[in-house]
gemmi code that builds the backbone of each chain (N, CA, C; Angstrom):
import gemmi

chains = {
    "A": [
        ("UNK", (29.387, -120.607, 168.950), (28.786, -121.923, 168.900), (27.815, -122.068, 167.751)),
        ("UNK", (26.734, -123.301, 167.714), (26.215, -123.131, 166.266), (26.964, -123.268, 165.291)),
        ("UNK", (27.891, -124.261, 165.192), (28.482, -124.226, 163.401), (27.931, -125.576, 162.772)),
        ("UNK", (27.429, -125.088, 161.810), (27.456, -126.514, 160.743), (28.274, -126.767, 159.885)),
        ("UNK", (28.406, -127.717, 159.589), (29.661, -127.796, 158.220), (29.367, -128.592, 157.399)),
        ("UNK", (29.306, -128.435, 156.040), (29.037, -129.183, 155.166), (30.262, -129.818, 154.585)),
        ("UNK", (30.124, -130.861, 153.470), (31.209, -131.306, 152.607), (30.783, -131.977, 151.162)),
        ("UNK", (31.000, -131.944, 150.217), (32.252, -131.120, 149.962), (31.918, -129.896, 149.885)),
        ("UNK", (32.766, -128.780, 149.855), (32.520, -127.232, 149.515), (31.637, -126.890, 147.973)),
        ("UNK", (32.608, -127.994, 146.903), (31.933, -127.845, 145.743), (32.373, -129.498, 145.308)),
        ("UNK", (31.190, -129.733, 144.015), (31.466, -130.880, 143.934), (31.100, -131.122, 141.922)),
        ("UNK", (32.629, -131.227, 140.989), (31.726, -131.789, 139.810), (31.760, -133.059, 139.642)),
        ("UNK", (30.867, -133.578, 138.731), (30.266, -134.863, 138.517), (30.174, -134.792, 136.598)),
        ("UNK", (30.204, -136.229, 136.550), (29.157, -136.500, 135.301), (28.384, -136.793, 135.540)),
        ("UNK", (27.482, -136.576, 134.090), (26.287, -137.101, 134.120), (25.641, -138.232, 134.467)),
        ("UNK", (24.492, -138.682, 135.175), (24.888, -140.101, 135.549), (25.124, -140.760, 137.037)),
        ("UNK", (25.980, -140.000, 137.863), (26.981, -140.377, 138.437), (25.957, -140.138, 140.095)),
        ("UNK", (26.379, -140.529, 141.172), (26.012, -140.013, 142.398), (27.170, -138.878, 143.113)),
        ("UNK", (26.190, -138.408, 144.006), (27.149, -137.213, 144.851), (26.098, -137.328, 146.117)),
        ("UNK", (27.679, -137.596, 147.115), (26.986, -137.421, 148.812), (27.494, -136.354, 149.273)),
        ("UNK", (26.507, -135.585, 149.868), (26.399, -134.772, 150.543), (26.540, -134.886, 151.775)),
        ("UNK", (27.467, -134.500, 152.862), (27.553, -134.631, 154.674), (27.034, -133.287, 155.102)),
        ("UNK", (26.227, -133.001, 155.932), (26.101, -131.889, 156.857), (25.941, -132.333, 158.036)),
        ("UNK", (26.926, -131.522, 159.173), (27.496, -131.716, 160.313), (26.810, -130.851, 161.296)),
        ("UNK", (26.430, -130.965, 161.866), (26.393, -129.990, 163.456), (27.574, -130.353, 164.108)),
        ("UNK", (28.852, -129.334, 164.460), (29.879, -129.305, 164.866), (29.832, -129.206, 166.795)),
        ("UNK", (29.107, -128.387, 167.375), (28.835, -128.432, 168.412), (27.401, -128.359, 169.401)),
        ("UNK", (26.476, -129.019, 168.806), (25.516, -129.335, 169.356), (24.630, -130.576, 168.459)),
        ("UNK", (23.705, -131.322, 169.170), (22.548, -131.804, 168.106), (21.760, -131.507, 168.051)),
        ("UNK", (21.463, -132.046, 166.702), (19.882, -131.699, 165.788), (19.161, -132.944, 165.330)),
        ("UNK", (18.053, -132.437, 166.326), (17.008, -134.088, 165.666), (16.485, -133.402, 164.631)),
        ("UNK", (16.483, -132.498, 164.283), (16.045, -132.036, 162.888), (17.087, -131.164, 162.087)),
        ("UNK", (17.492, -131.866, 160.713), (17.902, -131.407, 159.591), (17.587, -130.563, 158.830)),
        ("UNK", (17.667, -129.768, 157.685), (17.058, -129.630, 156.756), (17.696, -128.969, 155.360)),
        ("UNK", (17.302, -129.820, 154.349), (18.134, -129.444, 152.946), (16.983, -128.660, 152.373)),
        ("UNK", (18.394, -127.713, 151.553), (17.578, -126.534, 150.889), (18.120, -127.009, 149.099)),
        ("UNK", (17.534, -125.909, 148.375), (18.287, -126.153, 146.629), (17.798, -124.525, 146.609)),
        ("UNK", (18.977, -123.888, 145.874), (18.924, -122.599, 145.300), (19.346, -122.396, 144.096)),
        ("UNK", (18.333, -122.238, 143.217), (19.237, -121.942, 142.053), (19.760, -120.613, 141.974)),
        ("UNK", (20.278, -119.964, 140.801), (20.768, -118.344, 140.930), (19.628, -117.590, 140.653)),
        ("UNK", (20.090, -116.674, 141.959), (18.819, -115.675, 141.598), (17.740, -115.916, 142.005)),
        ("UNK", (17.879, -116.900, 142.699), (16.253, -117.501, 143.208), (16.421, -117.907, 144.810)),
        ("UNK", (15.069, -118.009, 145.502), (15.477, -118.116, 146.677), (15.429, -119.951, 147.681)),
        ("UNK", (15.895, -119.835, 148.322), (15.805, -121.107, 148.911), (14.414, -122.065, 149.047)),
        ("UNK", (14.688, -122.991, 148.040), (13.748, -124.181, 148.008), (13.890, -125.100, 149.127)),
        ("UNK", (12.809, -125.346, 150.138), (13.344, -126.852, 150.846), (12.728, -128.064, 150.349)),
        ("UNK", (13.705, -128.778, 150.290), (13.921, -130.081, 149.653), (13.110, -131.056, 150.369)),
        ("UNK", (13.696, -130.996, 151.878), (12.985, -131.862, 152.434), (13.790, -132.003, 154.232)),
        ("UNK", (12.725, -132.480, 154.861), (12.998, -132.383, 156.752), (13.315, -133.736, 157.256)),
        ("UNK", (14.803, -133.876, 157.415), (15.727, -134.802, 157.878), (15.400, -134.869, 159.454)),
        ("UNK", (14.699, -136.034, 160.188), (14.797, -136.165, 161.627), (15.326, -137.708, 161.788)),
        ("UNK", (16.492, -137.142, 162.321), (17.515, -138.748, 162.866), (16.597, -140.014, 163.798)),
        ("UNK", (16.578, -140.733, 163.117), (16.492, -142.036, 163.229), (15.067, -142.479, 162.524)),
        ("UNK", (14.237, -141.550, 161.643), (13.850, -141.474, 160.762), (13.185, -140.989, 159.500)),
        ("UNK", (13.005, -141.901, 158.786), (12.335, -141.224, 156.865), (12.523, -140.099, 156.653)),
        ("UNK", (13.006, -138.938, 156.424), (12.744, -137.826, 155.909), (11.351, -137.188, 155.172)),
        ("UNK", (10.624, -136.202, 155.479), (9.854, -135.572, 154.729), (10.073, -134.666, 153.405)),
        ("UNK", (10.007, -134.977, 152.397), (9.831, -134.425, 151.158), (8.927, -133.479, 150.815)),
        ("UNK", (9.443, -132.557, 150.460), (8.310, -131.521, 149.792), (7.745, -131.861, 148.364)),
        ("UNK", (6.750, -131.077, 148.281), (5.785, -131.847, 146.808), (6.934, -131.639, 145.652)),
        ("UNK", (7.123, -132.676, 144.885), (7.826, -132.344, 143.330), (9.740, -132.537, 143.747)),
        ("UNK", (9.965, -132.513, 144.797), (10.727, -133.699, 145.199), (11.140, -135.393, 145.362)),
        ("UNK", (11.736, -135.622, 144.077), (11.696, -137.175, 144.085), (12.373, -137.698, 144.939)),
        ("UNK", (11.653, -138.438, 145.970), (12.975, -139.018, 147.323), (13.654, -139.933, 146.804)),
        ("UNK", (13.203, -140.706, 145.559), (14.302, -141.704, 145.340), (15.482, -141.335, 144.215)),
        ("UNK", (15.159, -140.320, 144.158), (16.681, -139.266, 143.620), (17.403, -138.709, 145.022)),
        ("UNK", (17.046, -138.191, 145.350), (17.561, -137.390, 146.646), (17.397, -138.571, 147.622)),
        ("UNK", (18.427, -139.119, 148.340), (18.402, -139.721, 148.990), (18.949, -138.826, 150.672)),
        ("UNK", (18.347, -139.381, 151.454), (18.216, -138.618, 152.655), (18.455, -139.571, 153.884)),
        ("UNK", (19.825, -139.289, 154.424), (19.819, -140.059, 155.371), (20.405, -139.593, 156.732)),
        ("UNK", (19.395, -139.450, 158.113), (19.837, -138.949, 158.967), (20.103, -139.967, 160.486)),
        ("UNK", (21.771, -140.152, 160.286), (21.709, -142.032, 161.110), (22.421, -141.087, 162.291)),
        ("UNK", (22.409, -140.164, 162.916), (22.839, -139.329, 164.004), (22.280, -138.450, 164.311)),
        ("UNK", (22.782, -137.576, 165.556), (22.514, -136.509, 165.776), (22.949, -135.198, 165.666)),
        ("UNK", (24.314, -136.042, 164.493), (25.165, -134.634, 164.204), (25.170, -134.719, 162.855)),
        ("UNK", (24.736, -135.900, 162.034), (25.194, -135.935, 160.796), (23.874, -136.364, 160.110)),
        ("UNK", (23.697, -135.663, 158.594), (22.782, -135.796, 157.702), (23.154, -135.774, 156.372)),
        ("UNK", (22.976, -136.607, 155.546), (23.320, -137.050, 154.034), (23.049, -136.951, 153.085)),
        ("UNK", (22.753, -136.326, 152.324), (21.710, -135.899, 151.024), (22.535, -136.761, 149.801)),
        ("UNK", (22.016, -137.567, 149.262), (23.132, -138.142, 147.877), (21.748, -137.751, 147.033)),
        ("UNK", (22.647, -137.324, 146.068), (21.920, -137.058, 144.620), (22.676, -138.014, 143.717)),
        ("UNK", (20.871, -139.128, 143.045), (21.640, -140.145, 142.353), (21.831, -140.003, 141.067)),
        ("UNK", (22.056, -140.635, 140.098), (22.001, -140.619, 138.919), (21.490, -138.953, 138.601)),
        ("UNK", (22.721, -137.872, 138.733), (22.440, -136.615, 138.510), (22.720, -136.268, 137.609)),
        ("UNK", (22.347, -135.138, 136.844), (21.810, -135.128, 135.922), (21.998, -133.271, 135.407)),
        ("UNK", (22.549, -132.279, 134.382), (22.780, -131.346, 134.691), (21.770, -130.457, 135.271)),
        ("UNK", (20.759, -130.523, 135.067), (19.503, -129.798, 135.432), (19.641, -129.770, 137.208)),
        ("UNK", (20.303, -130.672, 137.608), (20.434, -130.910, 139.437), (21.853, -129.676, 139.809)),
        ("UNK", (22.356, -129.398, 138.957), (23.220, -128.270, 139.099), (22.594, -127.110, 140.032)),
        ("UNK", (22.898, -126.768, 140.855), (22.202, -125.975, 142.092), (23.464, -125.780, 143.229)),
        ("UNK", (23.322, -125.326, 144.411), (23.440, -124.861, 145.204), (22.759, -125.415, 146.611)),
        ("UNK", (23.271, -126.385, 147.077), (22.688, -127.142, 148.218), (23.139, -127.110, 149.434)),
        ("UNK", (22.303, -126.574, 150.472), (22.357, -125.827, 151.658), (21.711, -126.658, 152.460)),
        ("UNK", (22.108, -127.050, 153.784), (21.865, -127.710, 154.698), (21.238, -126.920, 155.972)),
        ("UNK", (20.456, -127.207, 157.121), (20.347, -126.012, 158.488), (20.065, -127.063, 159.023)),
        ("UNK", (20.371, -126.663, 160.328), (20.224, -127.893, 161.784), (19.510, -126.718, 162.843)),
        ("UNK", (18.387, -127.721, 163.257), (17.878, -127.033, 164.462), (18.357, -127.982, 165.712)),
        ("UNK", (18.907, -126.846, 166.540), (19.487, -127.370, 167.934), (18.471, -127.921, 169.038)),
        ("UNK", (19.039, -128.568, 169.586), (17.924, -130.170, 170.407), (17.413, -128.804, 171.367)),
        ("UNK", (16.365, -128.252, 171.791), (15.899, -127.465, 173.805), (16.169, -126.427, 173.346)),
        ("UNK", (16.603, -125.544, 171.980), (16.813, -124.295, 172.039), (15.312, -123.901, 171.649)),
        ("UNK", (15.036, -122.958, 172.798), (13.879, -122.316, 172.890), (13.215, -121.548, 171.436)),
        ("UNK", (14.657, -121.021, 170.971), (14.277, -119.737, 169.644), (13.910, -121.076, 168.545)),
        ("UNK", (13.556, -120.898, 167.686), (13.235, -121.174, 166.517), (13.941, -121.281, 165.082)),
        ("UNK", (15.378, -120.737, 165.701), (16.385, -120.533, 164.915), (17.178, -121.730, 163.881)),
        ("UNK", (17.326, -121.526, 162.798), (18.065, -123.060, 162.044), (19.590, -122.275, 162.119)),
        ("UNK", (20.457, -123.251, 161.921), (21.609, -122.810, 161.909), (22.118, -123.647, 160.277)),
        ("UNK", (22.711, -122.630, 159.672), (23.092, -122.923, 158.210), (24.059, -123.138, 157.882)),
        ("UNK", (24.582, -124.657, 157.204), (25.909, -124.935, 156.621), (26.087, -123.891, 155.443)),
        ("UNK", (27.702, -123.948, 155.454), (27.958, -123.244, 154.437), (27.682, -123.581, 152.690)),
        ("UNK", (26.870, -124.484, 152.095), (26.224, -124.759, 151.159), (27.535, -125.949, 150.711)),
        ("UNK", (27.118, -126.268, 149.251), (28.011, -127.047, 148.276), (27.086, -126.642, 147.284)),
        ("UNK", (27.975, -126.674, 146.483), (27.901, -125.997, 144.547), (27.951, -127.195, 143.864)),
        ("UNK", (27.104, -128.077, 143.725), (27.178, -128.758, 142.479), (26.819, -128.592, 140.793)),
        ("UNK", (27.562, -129.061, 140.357), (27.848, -129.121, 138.908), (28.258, -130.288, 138.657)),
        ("UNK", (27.380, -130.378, 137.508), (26.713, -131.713, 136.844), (27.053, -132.142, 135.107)),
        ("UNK", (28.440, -132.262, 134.710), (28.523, -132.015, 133.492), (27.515, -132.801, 132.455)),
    ],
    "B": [
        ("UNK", (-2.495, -120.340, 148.860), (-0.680, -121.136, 148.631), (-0.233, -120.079, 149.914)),
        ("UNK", (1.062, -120.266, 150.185), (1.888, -119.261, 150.892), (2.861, -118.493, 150.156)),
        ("UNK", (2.614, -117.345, 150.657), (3.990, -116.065, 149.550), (4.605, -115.630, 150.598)),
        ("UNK", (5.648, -115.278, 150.482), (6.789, -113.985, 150.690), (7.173, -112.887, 150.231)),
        ("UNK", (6.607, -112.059, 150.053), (6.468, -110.733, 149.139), (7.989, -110.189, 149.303)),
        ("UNK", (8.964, -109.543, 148.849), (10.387, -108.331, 149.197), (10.447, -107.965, 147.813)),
        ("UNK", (10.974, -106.652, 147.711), (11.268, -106.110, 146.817), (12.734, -106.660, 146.207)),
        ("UNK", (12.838, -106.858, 144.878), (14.086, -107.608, 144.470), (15.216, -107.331, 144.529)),
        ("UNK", (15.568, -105.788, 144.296), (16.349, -104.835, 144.487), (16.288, -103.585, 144.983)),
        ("UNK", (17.293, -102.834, 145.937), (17.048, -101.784, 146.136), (18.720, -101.187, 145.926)),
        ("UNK", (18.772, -99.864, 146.133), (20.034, -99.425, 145.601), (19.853, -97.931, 147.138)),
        ("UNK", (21.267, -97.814, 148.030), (21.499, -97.036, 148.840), (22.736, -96.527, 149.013)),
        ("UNK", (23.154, -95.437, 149.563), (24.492, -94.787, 149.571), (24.659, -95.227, 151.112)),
        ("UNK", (26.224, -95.250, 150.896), (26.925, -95.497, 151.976), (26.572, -94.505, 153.495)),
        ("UNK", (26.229, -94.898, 154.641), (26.001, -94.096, 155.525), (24.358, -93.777, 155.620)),
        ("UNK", (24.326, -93.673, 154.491), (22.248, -93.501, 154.916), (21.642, -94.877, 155.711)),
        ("UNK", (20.409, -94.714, 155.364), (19.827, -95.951, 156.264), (18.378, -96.126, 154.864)),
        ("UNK", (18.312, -97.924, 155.245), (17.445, -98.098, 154.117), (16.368, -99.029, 155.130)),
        ("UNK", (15.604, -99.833, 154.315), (14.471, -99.982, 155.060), (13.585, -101.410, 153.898)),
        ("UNK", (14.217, -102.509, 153.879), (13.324, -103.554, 153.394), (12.418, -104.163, 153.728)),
        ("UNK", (11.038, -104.076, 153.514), (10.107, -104.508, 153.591), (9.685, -106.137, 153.105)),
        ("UNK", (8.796, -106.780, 153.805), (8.485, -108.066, 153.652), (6.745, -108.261, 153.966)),
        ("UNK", (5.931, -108.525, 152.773), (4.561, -108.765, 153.658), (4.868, -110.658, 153.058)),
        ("UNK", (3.866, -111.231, 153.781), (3.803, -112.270, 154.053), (2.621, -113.417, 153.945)),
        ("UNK", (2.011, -114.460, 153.470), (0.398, -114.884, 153.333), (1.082, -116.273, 154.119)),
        ("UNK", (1.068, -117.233, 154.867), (1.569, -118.421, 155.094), (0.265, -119.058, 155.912)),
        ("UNK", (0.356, -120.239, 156.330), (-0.716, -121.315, 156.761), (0.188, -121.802, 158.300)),
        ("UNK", (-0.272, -120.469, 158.983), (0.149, -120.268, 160.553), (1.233, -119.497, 160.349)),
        ("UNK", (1.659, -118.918, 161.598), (2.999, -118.165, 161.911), (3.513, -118.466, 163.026)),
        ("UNK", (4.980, -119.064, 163.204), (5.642, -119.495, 164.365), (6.871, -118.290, 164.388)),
        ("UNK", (6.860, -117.102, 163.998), (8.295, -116.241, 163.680), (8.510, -116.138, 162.769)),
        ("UNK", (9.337, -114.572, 162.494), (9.415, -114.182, 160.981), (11.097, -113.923, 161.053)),
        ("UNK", (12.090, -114.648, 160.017), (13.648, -114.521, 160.077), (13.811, -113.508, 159.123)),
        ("UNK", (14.833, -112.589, 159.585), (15.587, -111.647, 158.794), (17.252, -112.610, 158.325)),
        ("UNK", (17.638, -112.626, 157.173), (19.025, -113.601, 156.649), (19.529, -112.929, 155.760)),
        ("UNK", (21.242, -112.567, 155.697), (21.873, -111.817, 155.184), (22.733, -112.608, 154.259)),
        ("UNK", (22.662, -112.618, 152.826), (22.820, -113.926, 151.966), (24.021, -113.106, 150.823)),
        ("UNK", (25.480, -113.274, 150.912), (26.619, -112.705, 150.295), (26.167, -113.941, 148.847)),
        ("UNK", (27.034, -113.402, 147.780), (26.764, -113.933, 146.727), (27.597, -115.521, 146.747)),
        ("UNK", (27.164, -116.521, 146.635), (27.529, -118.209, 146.664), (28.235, -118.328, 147.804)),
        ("UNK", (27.495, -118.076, 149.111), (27.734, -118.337, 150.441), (26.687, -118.700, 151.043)),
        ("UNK", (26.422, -119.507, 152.061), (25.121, -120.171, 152.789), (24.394, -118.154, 153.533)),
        ("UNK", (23.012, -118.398, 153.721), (22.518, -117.421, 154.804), (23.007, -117.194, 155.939)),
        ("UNK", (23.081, -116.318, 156.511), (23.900, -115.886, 157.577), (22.637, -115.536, 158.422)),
        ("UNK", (22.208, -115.348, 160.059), (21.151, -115.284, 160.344), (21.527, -113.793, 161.340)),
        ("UNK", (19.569, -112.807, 161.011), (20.042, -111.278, 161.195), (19.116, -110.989, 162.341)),
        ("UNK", (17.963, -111.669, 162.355), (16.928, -111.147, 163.465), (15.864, -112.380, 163.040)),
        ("UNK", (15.373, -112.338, 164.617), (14.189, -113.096, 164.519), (12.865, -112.576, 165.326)),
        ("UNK", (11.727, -112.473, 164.863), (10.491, -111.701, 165.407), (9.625, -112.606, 165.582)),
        ("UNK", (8.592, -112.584, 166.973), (7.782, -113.359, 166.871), (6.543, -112.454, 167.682)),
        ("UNK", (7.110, -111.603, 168.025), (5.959, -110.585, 168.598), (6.017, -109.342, 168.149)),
        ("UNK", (4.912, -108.597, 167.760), (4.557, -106.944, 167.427), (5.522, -106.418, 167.776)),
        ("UNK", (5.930, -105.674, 166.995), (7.653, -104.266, 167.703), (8.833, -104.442, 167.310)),
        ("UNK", (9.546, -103.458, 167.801), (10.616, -103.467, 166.718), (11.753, -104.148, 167.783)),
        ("UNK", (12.801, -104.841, 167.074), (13.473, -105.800, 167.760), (14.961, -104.753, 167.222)),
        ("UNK", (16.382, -103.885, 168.329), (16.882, -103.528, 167.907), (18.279, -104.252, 167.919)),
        ("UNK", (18.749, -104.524, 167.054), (20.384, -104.905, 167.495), (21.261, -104.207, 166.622)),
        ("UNK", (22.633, -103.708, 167.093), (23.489, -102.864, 166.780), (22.958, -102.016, 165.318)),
        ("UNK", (23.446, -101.916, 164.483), (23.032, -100.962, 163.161), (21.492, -101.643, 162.598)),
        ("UNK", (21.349, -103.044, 162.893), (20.236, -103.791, 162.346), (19.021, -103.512, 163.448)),
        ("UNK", (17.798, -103.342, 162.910), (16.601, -103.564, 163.159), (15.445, -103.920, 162.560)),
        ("UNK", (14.376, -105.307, 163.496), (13.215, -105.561, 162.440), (12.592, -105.320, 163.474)),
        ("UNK", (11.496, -104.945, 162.725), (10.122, -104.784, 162.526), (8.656, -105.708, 162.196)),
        ("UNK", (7.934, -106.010, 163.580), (6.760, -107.285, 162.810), (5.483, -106.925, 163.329)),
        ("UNK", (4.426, -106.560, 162.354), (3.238, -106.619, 162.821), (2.372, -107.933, 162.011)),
        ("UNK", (1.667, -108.629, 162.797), (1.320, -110.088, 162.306), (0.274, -109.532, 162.049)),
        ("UNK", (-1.005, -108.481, 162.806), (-2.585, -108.234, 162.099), (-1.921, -107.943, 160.468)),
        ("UNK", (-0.977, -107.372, 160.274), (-0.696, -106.758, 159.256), (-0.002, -107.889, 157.971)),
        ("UNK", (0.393, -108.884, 158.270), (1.207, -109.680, 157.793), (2.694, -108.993, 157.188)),
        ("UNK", (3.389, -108.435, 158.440), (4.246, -107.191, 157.947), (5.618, -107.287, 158.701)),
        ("UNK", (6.488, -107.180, 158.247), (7.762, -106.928, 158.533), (8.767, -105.888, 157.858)),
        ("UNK", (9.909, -105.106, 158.397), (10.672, -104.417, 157.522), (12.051, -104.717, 158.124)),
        ("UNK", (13.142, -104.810, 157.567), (14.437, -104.578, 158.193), (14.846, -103.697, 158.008)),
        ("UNK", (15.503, -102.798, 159.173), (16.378, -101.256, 158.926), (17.590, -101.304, 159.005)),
        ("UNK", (18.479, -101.248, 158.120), (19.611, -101.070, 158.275), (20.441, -99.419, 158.389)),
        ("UNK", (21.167, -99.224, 159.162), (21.572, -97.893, 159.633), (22.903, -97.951, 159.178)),
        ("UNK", (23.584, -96.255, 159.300), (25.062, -96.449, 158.637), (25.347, -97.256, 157.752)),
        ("UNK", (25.184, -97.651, 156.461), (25.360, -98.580, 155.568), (26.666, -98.350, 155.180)),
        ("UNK", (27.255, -99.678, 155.015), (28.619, -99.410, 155.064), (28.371, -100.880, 153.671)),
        ("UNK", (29.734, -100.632, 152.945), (29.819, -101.292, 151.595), (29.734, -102.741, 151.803)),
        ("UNK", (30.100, -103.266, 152.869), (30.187, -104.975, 153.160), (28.517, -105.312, 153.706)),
        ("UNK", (28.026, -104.237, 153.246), (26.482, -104.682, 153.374), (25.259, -104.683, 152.476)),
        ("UNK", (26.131, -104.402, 151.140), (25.830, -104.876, 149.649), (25.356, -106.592, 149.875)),
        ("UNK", (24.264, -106.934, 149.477), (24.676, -108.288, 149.490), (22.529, -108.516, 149.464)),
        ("UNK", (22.247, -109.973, 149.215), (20.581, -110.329, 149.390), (20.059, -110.429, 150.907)),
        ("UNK", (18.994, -109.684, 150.951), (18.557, -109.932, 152.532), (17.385, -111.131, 152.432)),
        ("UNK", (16.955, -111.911, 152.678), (15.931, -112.781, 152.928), (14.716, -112.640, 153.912)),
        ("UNK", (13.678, -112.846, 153.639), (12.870, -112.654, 154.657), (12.345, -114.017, 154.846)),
        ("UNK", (11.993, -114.695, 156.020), (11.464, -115.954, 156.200), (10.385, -116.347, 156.645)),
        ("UNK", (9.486, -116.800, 156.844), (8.287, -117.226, 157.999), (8.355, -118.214, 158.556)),
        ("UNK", (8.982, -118.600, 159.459), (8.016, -120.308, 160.166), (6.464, -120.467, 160.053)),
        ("UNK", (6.023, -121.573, 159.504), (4.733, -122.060, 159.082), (4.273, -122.192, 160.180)),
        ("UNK", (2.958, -123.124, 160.408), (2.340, -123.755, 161.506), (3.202, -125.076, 161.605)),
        ("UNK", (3.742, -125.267, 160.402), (4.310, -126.943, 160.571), (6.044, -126.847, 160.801)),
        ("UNK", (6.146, -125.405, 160.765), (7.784, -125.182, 161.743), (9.032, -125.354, 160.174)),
        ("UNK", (8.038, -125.395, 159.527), (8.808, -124.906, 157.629), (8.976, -123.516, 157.807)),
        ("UNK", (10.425, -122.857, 156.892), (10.551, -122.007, 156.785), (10.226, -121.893, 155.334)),
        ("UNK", (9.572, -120.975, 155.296), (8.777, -120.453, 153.766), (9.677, -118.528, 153.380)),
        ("UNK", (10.310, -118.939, 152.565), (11.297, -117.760, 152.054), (10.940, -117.061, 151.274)),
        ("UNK", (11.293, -115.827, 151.398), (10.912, -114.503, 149.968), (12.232, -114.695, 148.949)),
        ("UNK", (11.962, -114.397, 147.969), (13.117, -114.673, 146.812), (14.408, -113.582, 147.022)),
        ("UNK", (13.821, -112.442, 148.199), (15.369, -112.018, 148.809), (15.191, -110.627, 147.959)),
        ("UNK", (15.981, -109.731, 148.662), (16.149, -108.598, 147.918), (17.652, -108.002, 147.898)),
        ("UNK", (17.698, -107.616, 146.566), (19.516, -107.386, 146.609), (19.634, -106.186, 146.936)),
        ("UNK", (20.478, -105.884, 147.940), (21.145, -104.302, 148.029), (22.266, -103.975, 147.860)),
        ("UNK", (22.287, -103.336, 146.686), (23.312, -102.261, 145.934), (23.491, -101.340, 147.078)),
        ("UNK", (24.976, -100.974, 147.639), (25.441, -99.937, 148.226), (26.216, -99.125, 147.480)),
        ("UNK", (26.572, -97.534, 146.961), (26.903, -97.085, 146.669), (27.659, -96.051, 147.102)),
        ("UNK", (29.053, -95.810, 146.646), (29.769, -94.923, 147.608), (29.281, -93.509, 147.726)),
    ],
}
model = gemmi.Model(1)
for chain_id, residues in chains.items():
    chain = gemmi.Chain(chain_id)
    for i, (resn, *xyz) in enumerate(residues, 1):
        res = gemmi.Residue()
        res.name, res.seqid = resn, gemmi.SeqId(i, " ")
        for name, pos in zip(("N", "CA", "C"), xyz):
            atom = gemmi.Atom()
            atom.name, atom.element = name, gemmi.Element(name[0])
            atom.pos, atom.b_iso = gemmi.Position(*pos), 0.0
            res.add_atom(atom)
        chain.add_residue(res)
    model.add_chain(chain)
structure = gemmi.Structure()
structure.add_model(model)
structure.setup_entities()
């Protein structure tokens, strides 16, 4: 149990362009989301804390109106990166915390690879 | 600020047992995650500590002393599919996970 799923697996773009991001909780919900950015070699940045039905929290030096964040369920959360740009080239990782589970545990989509020509 | 201290790399032979360390500075502690991170694959999750002592599961074990701001993961029998970055994590006071930049382990036959 515990699966998340992201989409797409990998995603290129031009410059310019938008890219949506889906992350799923497959068999349970999560009133809380959360997107990560990794570049190589480096360790997981969080972006910012997705709770369904509203605003998302941003971490400092995160522009929310680039990263758009939208969590309209309890299974599904949206990250669009707008007008991206190659420097947004990263590694974007999603985790869902499950609704009454006691542990503290996030459960982690399998990422998406964007590339940003 | 908050840190995650791990060593970046370590290098072990197959069958021994190694031992990654994590100290820690964060603004509260709700639990400390152990995450087993293959190269351009999401974290995989290895142990979670929230009290003093060692927590054992099959070949994996952590380790947390909070006076200490301290954790280690032990890995036993090292076997080659366990090459790969380990992560160390903290839950904050505000239920953020605050990450160490991970340490790679080289297994060697």
């Amino acid at each position: 149990g515990a699966v998340v799923s992201q989409h797409p697996s990998w995603v290129i773009c031009k410059s310019g362009t938008s890219v949506k991001i889906e992350c799923r909780s497959l068999d349970f919900q999560a009133t809380t989301m959360f997107w990560y950015r990794q570049f190589p070699k480096q360790s997981l940045m969080l972006m910012a804390t997705s709770n369904e039905g509203s605003k998302a929290t941003y971490e400092q030096g995160v522009e929310k109106d680039k990263f758009l964040i939208n969590h309209a369920s309890l299974t599904l959360s949206t990250l669009t990166v707008t007008s991206a740009h190659p420097e947004d080239s990263s590694f974007y990782i999603c985790s869902a915390k499950p609704v009454g589970l006691e542990s503290n545990e996030q459960f982690f989509g399998p990422g998406t690879r964007l590339t940003v020509l | 600020g908050q840190n995650i201290d791990q060593p970046t790399e370590m290098t072990a032979t197959e069958g021994a047992i190694v031992q990654i360390n994590c100290t820690y500075q964060t603004s509260g502690f709700n639990g400390l995650f152990w995450y087993q991170q293959h190269a351009g694959e999401a974290p995989t999750f290895l142990s979670y500590n929230v009290l003093d002592g060692l927590e054992e599961k099959g070949r994996f074990s952590s380790f947390l002393s909070r006076s200490k701001g301290y954790s280690y993961l032990l890995l036993k029998e090292l076997q080659m599919k366990d090459s790969a970055s380990y992560l160390c994590a903290v839950l904050n006071s505000n239920y953020q996970l605050i990450w160490g930049a991970g340490t790679k382990l080289i297994i060697k036959p």
